[in-house]
N, C-alpha and C positions, 0 to 999 in steps of 0.2 A: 676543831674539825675531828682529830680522832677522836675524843673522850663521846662525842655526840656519835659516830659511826658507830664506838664500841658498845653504847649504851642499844642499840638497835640490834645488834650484833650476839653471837653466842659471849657465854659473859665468860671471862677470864676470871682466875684469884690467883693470884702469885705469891707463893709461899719464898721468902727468903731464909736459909739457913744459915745458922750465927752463934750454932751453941757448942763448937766443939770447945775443946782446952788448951788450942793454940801449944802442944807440949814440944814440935821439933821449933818452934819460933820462938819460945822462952818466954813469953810474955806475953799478951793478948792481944795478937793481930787486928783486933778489928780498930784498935784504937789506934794505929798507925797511920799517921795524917797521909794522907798521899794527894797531892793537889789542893793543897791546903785543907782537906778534910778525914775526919776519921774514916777509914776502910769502908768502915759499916753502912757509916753514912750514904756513901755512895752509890753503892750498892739499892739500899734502899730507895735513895731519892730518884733513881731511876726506876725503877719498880712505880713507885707511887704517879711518874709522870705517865705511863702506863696505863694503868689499872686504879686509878684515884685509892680511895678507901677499901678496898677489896686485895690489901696485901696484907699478908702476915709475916712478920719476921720471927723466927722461930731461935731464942735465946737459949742456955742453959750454964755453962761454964763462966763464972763471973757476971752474971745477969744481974744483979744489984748496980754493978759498975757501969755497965752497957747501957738498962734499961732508958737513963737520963738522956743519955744521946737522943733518946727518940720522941723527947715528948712533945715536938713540937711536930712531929709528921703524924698526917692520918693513916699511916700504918697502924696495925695491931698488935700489940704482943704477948707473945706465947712461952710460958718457961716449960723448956722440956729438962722437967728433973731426971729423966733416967739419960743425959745425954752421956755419961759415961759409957753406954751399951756399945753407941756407935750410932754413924747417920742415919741409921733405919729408925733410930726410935725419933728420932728430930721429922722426918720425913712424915712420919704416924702423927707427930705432936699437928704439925702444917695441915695435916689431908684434915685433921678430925677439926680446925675451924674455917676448912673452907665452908662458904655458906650454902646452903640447899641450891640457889638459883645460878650456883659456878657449874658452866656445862665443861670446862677445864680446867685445871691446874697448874702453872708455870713455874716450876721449880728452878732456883737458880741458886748461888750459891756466893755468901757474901763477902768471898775475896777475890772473886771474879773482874777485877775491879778495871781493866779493861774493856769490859763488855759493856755499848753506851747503850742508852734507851732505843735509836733507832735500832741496834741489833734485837732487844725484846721487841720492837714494832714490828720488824720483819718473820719473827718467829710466831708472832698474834696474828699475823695474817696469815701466814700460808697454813698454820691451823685450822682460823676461820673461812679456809678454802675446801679444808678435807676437813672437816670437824671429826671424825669419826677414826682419824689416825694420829699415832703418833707420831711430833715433829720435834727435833733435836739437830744441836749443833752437830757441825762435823765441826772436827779439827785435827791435825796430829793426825791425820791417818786412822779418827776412831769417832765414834758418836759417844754424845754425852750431855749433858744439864751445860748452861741452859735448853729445859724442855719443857715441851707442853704435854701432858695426859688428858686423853679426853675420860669422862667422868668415868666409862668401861673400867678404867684402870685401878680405882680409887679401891677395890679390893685389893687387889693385887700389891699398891702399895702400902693397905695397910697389913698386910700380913710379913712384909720383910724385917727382918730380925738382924741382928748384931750391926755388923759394919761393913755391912752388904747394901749400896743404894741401888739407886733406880737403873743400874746397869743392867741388872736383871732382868728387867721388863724390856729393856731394848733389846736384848737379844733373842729374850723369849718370843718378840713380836716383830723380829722383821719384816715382815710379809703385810704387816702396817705400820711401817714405818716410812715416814720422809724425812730424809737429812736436808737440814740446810745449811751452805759452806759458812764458818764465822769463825776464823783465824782469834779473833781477839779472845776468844773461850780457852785457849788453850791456857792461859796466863792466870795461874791460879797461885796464892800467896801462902804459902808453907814454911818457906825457911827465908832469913833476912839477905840469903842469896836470891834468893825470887825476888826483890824488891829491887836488885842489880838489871834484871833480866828483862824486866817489865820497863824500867826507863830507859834503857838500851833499845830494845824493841816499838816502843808505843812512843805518842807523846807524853802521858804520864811522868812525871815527875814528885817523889817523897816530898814532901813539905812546901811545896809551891803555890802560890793562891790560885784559886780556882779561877777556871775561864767565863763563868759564868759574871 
């Protein structure tokens, strides 16, 4: 039922980002099983339940190692070599393969790994409610990714530089903005103490087999 609404519907592409260098976690976060699957995976396969073939996951740091994870999703992938710059350039790498017929963008971010596909469902709607604003998580008291950009934006993000993301454009545009409340956003994977914080908090559990 959704995948047929969505196809009727302004089109989504969801760019997933996955190229930093993991350097305060020592090691390469995305490969860390968490419900019996790597990080990444997660991430993605939510994305993909989504938005079918119209997701990019956007690689850079250790991409040879990653890249294998994914070849069995109809995801896309994108190596952003300049990921050292910082997220803007990962962000640039995403915008520049959405495809012409995406009237949005959903940027999310792939160690988000609390945030389930229904939380992207809820965010793909109330975009396709206002098409014409931007819609982003609340959480913690603050807005942020996951978001959606209506196509408007697609300048704007590609003009952001270093390690400045799409923070920018949410504050620059409040006045088209809608927040929608999603606690699970808050729970983002940086340090191997985040991985404490996130099974304490969520159902989530490291290395556990999946519910699926």
């Amino acid at each position: 039922m959704n995948s047929s609404e969505g196809s009727e519907a302004s089109h989504i592409h969801v760019v997933v980002l996955a190229a930093g260098g993991s350097s305060r976690f020592g090691s390469p976060k995305q490969l860390v099983r968490v419900n019996g699957r790597p990080l990444m995976h997660t991430m993605v396969s939510r994305a993909v339940e989504l938005a079918g073939h119209s997701v990019t996951v956007v690689l850079g740091a250790n991409a040879a190692e990653l890249a294998p994870l994914l070849r069995h999703s109809p995801a896309g992938i994108a190596v952003n070599r300049d990921w050292a710059e910082g997220i803007a350039s990962s962000i640039r790498e995403g915008i520049s393969h959405a495809p012409q017929s995406a009237d949005g963008v959903l940027i999310a971010l792939a160690d988000q790994a609390a945030v389930t596909t229904e939380d992207l469902r809820r965010l793909a709607g109330a975009w396709r409610r206002a098409p014409d604003s931007i819609v982003a998580a609340q959480y913690a008291g603050a807005v942020g990714v996951p978001a959606v950009f209506p196509r408007w934006c697609f300048r704007e993000l590609n003009e952001l530089r270093g390690d400045h993301g799409a923070q920018r454009l949410l504050s620059r545009h409040v006045d088209r903005l809608i927040r929608l409340p999603m606690p699970s956003a808050e729970f983002d994977i940086d340090r191997p103490e985040d991985l404490l914080a996130l099974e304490a908090n969520t159902e989530i559990k490291r290395g556990a087999t999946p519910e699926e």
